[in-house]
C-alpha positions as CSV (number, residue, x, y, z in Angstrom):
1,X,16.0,-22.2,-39.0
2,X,17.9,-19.3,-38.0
3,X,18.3,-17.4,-35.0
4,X,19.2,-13.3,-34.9
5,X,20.0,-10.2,-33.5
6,X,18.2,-7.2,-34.6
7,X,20.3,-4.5,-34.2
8,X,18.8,-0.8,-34.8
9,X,17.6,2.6,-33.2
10,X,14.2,3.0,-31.1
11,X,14.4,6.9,-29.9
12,X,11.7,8.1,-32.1
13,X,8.2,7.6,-33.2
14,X,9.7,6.8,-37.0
15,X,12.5,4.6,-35.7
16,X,10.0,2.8,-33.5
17,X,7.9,2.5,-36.3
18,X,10.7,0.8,-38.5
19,X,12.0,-1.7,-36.1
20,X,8.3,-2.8,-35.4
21,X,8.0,-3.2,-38.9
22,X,11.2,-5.4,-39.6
23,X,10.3,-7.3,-36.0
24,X,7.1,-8.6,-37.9
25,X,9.0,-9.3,-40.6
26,X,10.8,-11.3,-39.0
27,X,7.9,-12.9,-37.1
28,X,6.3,-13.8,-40.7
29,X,9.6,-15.6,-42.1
30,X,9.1,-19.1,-42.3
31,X,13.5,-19.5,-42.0
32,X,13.2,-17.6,-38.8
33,X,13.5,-19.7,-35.6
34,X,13.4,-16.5,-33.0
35,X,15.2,-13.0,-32.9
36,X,15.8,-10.7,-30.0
37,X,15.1,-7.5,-30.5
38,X,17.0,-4.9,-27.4
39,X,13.9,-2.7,-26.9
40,X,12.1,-5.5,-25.8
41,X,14.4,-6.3,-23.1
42,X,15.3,-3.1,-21.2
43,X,13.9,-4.5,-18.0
44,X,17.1,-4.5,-15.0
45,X,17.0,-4.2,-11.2
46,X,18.4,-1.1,-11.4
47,X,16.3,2.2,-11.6
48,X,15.9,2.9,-16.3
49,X,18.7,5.2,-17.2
50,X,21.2,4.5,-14.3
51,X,24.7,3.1,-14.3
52,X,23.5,-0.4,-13.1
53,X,20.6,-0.8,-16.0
54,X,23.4,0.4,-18.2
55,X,25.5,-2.7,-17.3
56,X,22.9,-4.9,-16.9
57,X,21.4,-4.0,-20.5
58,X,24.8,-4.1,-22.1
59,X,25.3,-7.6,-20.8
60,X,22.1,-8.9,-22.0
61,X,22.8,-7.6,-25.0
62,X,26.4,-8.9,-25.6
63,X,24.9,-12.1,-24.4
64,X,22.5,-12.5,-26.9
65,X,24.5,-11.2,-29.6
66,X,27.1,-13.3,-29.2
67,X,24.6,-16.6,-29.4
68,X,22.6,-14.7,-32.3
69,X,23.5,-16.9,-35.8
70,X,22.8,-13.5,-38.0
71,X,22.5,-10.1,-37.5
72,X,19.8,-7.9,-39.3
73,X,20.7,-4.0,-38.7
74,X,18.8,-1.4,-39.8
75,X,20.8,1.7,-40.8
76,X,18.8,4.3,-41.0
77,X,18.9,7.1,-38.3
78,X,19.4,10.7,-38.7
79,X,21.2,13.0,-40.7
80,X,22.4,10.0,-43.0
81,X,24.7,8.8,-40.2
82,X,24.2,5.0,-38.4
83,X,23.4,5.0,-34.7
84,X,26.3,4.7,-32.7
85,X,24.8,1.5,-30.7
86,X,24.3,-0.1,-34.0
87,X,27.4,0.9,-35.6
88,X,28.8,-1.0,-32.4
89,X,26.5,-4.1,-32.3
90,X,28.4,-4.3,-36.1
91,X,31.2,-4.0,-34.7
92,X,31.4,-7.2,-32.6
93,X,29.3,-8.9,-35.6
94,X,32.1,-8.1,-37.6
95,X,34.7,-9.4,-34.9
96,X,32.2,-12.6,-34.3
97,X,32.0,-13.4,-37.7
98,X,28.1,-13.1,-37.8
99,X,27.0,-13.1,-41.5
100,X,24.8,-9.5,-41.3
101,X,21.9,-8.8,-43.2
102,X,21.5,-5.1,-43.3
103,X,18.0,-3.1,-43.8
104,X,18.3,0.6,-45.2
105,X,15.3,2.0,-46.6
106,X,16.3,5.6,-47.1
107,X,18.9,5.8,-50.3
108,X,21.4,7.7,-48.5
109,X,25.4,7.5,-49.3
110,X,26.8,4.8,-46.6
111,X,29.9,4.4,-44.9
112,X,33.0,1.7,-46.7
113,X,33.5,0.3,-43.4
114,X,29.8,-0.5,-43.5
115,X,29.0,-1.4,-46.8
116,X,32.0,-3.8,-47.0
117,X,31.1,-5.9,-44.2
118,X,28.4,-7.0,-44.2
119,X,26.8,-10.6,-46.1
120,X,23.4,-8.8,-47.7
121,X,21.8,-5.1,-48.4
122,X,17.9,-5.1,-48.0
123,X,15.5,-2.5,-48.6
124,X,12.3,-2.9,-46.9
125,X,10.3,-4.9,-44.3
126,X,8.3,-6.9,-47.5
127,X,12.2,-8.0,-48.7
128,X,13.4,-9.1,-44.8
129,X,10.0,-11.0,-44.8
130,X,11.0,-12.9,-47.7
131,X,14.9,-13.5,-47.7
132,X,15.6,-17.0,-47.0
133,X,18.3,-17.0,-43.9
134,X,18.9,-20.8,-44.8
135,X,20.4,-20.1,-48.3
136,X,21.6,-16.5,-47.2
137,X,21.7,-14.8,-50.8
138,X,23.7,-12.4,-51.1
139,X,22.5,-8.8,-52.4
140,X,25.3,-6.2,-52.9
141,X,25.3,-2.5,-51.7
142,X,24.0,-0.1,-54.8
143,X,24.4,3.4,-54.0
144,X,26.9,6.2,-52.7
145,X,29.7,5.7,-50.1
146,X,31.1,7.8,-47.5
């Protein structure tokens, strides 16, 4: 059983939307132990939005990232570019040697530095519910790069 990092934008309604949607997911796979998901955990004893949640939030988040097994990232933001938090939160994956399971739904043109990182390329909530994170197959980028 696996735990994970979910990794992805929550600014708008439609991103809020997504990550609900791959949260359940992830709720419903039977090779999930637990996830955290960062919007879920912006809580601090500082005052939202000030230097002091800043930290605290980062921390938490490092934290958890760094105990995560996997990462799942959703891509998909605006104007076909990533998110910068989540093109960070890759980052360290990448440095941690996390095995990342990326979710794009749009069929955009994607970054190299992206596409050649990560372990697997998903495409919806229905196929994040259903990958098994015990036998982690792989499934290759198909598409454009940047």
């Amino acid at each position: 059983m696996s735990q994970i990092y979910l990794a992805g934008p929550f600014f708008s309604e439609e991103q809020i939307d997504r990550v609900s949607r791959i949260e359940k997911a992830l709720e419903e796979n039977k090779t999930v132990t637990s996830f955290y998901s960062p919007r879920h955990h912006q809580e601090s004893n500082y005052e939202l939005f000030s230097a002091g949640w800043a930290q605290e939030v980062y921390e938490k988040d490092m934290e958890e990232l760094t105990n995560a097994e996997f990462v799942v990232a959703i891509l998909d933001f605006e104007h076909q570019t990533i998110d910068p938090g989540t093109a960070y939160e890759l980052g360290v994956a990448t440095m941690l040697k996390k095995p990342m399971i990326i979710v794009q739904e749009e069929t955009v043109p994607t970054n190299l530095m992206i596409t050649q990182s990560f372990h697997t390329y998903l495409k919806s909530d229905q196929a994040v519910r259903e990958y098994d994170f015990e036998k982690l197959p792989v499934e290759t980028y198909v598409g454009e790069y940047l």
